[in-house]
C-alpha positions as CSV (number, residue, x, y, z in Angstrom):
1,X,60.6,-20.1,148.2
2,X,64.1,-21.0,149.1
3,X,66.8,-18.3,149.3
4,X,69.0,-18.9,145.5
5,X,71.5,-19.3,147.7
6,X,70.3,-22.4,149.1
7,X,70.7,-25.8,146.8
8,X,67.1,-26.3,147.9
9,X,66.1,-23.3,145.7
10,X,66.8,-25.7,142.4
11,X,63.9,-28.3,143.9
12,X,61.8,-25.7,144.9
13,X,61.7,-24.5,141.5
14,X,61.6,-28.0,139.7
15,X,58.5,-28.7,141.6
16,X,56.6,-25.8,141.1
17,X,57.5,-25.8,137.5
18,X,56.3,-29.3,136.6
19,X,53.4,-29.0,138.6
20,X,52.6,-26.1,136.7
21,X,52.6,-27.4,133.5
22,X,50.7,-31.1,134.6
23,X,48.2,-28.7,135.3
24,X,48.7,-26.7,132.3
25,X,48.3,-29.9,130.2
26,X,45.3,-31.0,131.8
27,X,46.9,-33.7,133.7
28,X,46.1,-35.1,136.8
29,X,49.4,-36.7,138.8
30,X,48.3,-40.1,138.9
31,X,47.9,-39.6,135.0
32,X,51.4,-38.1,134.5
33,X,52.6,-41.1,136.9
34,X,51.2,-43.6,134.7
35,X,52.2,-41.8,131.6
36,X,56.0,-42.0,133.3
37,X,55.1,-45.7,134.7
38,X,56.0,-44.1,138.0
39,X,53.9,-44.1,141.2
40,X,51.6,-41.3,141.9
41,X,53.2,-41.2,145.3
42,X,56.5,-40.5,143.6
43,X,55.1,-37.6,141.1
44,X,53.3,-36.1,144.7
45,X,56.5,-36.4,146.4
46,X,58.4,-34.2,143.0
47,X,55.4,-31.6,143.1
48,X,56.2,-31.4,147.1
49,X,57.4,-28.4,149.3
50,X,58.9,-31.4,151.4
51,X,61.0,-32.5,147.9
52,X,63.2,-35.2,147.5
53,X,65.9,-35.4,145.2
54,X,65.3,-36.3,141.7
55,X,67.9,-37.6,138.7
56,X,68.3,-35.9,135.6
57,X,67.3,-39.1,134.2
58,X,64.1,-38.0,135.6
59,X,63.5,-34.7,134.6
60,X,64.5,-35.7,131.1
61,X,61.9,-38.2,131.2
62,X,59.2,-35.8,132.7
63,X,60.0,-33.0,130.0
64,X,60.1,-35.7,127.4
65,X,56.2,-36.8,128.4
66,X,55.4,-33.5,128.8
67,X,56.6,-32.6,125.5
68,X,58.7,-30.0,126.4
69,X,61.9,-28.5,126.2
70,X,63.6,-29.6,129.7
71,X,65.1,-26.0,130.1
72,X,61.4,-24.9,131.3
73,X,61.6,-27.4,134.2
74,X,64.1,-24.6,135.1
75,X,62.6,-21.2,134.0
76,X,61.7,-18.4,137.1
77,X,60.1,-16.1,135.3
78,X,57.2,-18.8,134.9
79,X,56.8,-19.9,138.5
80,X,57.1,-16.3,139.7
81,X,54.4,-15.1,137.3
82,X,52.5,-17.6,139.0
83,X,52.9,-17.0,142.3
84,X,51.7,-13.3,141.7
85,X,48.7,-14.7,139.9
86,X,47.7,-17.0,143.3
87,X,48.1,-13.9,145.6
């Protein structure tokens, strides 16, 4: 993961957060793309190491079809207790 020094960190996190909870909700990302009307490619390219930048537009829509609270897009405590979990 990226240094929290780095503005990289914030994508890095994004990422691993929403794919955490697709998978959480039993989604696949061509599902969540659909759901969103977004290509799968672009949902892959979101859940990638290699990110690319995303609106807030975006993330509201994501935490809005998730049916969540778009603060836990943003939460480290989640992503790190998964990453412990992995190892």
């Amino acid at each position: 993961m990226y240094d929290k020094n780095d503005e990289n960190y914030v994508y890095e996190l994004v990422s691993a957060n929403i794919k955490r909870i697709r998978k959480n909700k039993g989604l696949t990302q061509a599902q969540l793309a659909e759901k969103m009307a977004y290509s799968t490619q672009f949902i892959s390219n979101i859940e990638s190491k290699n990110h690319q930048t995303f609106s807030l537009g975006t993330l509201w829509r994501l935490a809005n079809v998730l049916d969540i609270d778009i603060k836990e897009l943003f939460d480290e405590s989640a992503v790190a207790v998964t990453k412990n979990i992995k190892k």
